[in-house]
BAGU-576288 format. One line per field, with one value per residue (C-alpha): residue number from 1; chain; z negated, y negated, x negated. Coordinates in Angstrom, 3 decimals, m for minus. Layout:
residues N
n	NUM,...
chain	A,...
w	Z,...
v	Y,...
u	X,...
END
This chain:
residues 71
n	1,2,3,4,5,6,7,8,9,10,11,12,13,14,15,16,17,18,19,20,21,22,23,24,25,26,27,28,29,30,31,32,33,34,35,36,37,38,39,40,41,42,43,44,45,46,47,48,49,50,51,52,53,54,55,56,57,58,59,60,61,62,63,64,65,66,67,68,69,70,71
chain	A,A,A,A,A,A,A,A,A,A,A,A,A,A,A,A,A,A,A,A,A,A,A,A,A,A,A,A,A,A,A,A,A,A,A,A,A,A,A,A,A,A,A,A,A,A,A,A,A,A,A,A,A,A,A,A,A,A,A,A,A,A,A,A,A,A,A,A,A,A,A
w	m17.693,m16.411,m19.705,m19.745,m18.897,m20.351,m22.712,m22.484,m23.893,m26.891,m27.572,m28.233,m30.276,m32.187,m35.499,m37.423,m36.744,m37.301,m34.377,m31.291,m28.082,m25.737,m23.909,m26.727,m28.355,m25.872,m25.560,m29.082,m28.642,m26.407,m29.381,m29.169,m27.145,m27.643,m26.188,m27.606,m24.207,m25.572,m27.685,m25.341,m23.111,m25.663,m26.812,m22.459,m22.727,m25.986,m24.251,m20.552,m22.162,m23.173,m19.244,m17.637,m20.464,m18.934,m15.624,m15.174,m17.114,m14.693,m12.002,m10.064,m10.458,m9.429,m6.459,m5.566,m5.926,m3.569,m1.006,m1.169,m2.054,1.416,1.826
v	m4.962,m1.580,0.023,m2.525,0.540,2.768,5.007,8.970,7.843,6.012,8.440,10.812,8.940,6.981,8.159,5.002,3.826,0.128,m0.476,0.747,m0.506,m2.029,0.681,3.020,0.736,1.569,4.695,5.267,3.839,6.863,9.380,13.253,13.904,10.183,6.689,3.768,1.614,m1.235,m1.574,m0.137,m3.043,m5.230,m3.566,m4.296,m7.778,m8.536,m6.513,m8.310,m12.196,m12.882,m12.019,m14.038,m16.938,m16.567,m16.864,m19.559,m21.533,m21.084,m20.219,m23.131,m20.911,m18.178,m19.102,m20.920,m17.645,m15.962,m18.319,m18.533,m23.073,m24.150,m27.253
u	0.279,0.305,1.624,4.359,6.663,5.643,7.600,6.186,2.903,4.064,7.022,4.087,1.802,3.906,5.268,6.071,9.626,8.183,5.975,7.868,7.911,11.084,11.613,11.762,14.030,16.920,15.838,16.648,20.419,21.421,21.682,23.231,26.755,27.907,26.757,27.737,27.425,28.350,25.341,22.899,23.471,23.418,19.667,18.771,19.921,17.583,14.782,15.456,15.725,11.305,10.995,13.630,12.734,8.809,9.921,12.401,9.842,7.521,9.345,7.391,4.027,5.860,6.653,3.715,1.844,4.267,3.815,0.072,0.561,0.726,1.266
END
């Protein structure tokens, strides 16, 4: 979990254009003097859905957790 954003690290050791991670997905959307925006938050939606699907499916845990399940 701590890598989770991590993007320096990778960006270094990764060469292959087939395993990147999220982060260095919309990192590589901003390209030279021109940014299509429109895409890039497209790219952050995609990358921001597996974590909101995780929590609102157990968003019950989640805040149980929080509140330390007093009853």
């Amino acid at each position: 979990m701590n890598a989770w954003n991590a993007y320096l690290w990778p960006k270094v050791i990764m060469t292959d254009n087939q395993a990147i991670t999220m982060p260095m997905l919309v990192g590589n959307l901003i390209t030279g003097h021109m940014t299509d925006y429109g895409m890039l938050m497209c790219g952050v939606l995609f990358c921001s859905i597996p974590t909101m699907i995780v929590f609102f499916v157990l968003q019950k845990q989640f805040a149980e957790g929080i509140t330390g399940a007093v009853k």
